[in-house]
C-alpha positions in Angstrom: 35.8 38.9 -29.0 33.6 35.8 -28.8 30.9 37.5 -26.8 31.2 40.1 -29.9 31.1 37.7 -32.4 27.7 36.0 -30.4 26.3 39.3 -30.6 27.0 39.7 -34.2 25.7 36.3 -35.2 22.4 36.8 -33.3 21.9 40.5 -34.9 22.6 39.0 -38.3 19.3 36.0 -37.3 16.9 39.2 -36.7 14.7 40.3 -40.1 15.6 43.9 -41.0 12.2 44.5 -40.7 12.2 43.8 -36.9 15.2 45.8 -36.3 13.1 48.4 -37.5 10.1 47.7 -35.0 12.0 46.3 -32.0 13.3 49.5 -30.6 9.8 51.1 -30.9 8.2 48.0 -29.4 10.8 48.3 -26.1 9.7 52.4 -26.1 6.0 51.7 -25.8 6.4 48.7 -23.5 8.0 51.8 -21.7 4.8 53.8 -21.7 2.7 50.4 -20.0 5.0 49.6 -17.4 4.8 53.6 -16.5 1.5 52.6 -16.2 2.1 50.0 -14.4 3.8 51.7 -12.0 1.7 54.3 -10.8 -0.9 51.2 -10.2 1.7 49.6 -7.9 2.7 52.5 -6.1 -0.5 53.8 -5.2 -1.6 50.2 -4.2 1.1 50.0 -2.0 3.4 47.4 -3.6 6.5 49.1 -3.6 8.7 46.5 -4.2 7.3 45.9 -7.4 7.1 49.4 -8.4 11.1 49.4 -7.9 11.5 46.8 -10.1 9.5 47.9 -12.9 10.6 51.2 -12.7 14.1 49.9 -12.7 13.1 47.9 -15.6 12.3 50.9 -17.7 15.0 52.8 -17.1 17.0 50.6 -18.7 14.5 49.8 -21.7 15.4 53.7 -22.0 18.8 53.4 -22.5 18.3 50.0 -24.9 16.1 51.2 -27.1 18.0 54.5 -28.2 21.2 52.5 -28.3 19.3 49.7 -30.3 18.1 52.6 -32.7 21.5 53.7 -33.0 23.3 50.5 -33.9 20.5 49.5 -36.1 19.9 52.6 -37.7 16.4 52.4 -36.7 15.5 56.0 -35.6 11.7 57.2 -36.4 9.7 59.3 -36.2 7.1 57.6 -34.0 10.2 56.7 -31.5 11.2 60.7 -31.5 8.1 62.0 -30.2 7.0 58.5 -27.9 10.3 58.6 -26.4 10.0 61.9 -23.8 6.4 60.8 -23.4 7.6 57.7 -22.2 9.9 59.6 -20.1 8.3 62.2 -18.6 5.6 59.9 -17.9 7.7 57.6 -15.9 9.8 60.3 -14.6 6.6 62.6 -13.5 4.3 60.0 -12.4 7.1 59.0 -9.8 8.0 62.3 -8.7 4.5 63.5 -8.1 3.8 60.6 -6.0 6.4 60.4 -4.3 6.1 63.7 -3.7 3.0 63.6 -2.4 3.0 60.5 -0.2 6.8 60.4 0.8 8.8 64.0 0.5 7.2 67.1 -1.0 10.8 68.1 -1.9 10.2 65.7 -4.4 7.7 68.0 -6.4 10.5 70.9 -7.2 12.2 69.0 -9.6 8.1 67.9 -10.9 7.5 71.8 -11.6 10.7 71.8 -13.4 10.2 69.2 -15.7 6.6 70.4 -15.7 8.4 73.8 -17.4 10.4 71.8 -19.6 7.6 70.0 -21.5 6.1 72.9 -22.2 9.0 74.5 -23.5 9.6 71.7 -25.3 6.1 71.4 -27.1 6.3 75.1 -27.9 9.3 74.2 -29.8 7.8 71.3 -31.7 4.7 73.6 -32.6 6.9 76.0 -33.4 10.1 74.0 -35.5 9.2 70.1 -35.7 12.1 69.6 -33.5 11.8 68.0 -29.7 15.0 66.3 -30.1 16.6 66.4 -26.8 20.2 68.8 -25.8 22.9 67.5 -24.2 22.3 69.2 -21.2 18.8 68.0 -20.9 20.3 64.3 -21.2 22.6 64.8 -18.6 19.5 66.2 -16.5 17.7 63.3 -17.8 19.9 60.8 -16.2 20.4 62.9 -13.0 16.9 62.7 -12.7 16.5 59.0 -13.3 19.2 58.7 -10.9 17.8 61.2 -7.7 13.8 59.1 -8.7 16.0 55.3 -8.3 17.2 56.5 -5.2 14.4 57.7 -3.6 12.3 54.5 -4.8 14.5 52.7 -3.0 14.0 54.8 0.5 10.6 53.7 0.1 11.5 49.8 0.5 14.8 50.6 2.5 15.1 52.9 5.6 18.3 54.5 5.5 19.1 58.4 6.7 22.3 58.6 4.4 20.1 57.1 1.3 17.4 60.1 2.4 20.2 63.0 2.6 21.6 61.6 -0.9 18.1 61.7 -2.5 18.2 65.7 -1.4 21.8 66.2 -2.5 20.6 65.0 -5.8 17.5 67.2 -5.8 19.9 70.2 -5.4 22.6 68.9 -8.3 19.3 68.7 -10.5 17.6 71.7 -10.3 20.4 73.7 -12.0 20.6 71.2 -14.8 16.9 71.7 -15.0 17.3 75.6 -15.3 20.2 75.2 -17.8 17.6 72.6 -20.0 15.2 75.1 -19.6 17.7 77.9 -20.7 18.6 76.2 -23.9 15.2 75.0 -25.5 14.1 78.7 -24.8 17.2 79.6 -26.4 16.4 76.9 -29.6 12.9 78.5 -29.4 14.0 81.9 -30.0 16.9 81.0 -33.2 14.2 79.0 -34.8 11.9 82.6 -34.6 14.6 84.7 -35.7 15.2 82.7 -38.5 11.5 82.7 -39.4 11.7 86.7 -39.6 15.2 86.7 -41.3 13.3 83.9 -43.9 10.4 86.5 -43.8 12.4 89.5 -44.5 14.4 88.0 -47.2 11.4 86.9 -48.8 10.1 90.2 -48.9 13.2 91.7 -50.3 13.1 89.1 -52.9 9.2 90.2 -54.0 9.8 93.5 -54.0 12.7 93.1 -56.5 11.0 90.7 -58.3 8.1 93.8 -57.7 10.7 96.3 -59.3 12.2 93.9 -62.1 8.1 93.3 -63.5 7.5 96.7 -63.6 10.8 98.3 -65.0 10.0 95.2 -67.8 6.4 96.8 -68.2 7.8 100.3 -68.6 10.3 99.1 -71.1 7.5 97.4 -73.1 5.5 100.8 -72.9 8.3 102.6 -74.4 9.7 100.0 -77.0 5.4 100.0 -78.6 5.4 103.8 -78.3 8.7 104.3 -80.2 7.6 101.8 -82.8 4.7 103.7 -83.5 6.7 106.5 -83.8 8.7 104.9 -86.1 5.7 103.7 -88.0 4.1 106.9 -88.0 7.5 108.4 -89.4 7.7 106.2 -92.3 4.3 106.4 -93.2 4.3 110.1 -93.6 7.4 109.6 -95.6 5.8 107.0 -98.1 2.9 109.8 -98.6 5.2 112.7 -99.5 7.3 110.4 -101.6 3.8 109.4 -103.5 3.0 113.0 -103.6 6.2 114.2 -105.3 5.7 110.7 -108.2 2.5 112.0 -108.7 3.9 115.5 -109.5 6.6 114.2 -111.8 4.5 112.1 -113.4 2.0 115.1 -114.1 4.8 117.3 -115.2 6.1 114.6 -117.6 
């Protein structure tokens, strides 16, 4: 309770307007120590490259839980987050992959098919937000890419066979992710054509309503000139047959 109540007191200290920026700020710091990183790691200094990758895996899980409590979501923090991400998370593997354990760049392609997936979606709906399966492959993935960091400071056979156990567990997760934003991509399409269609439907009645009103109107004029033929042929005989009275008077 009094580490709750310290938490509380130092929330209620921060500006509103900061817990608005600060879990953007941690997501972009994200995107520089990605950067970061891949410096590190292809300069050798793996130890450091542990650490900061380390480091952002966890500004991952703060800043969306930050969000969250502080009802700070955005849109700039929706669409920089899985950059942040796959940047991180893709930069590793294909290193890794390259200097360490080319098993390392199957679960690359796979997250390589994702994104696109994913950015067909966005193009297609405005909506990259992420599945729950892709989560759980998410922190799979962060898991299986700690681990095999680590084999690069640490020499351990049973560390190396559980980096490949890993990389087996992921790649269905992957294919199910996969699975799911194609799945997304294809409702969003169908209800673009059933939108479409219904639109249509509606024009053409609203087609069929305009015209039957037009051909209404047509017949309404012509029977009022009927009518106003009618009683103007009645006013002439009826002046016709005064004028014969008045003769024969």
């Amino acid at each position: 309770m009094k580490k709750k109540n310290i938490i509380n007191k130092i929330e209620e200290k921060i500006p509103k307007k900061w817990k608005k920026r600060i879990p953007n700020i941690i997501t972009s710091s994200r995107i520089i120590m990605a950067l970061l990183f891949i410096f590190t790691f292809i300069t050798g200094h793996m130890g450091i490259s542990v650490a900061l990758f380390a480091t952002a895996s966890i500004s991952d899980a703060m800043d969306g839980f930050l969000a969250r409590r502080w009802n700070a979501q955005s849109k700039f923090g929706k669409y920089i987050d899985p950059i942040a991400d796959k940047l991180l998370v893709g930069s590793t593997l294909l290193l890794y992959g390259i200097l360490f354990n080319k098993l390392m760049l199957i679960p690359l392609i796979g997250e390589l098919s994702i994104i696109c997936v994913n950015i067909a979606n966005v193009i297609k709906s405005g909506d990259g937000n992420v599945n729950k399966i892709g989560k759980i492959k998410t922190i799979s993935l962060m898991s299986t890419t700690s681990l095999a960091l680590l084999t690069t400071i640490l020499s351990n056979p049973i560390l190396n066979s559980l980096v490949t156990g890993l990389v087996c567990v992921n790649l269905p997760l992957q294919a199910a992710t996969i699975i799911e934003y194609i799945s997304k991509f294809n409702k969003t399409e169908n209800v673009e054509l059933s939108e479409n269609k219904i639109n249509n439907e509606d024009n053409d009645i609203k087609k069929k309503q305009v015209e039957s009103t037009k051909d209404k109107i047509e017949e309404y004029k012509k029977e009022k000139d009927f009518l106003l033929n009618i009683n103007t042929d009645e006013i002439s005989k009826v002046k016709k047959i005064g004028q014969k009275i008045n003769k024969n008077i």
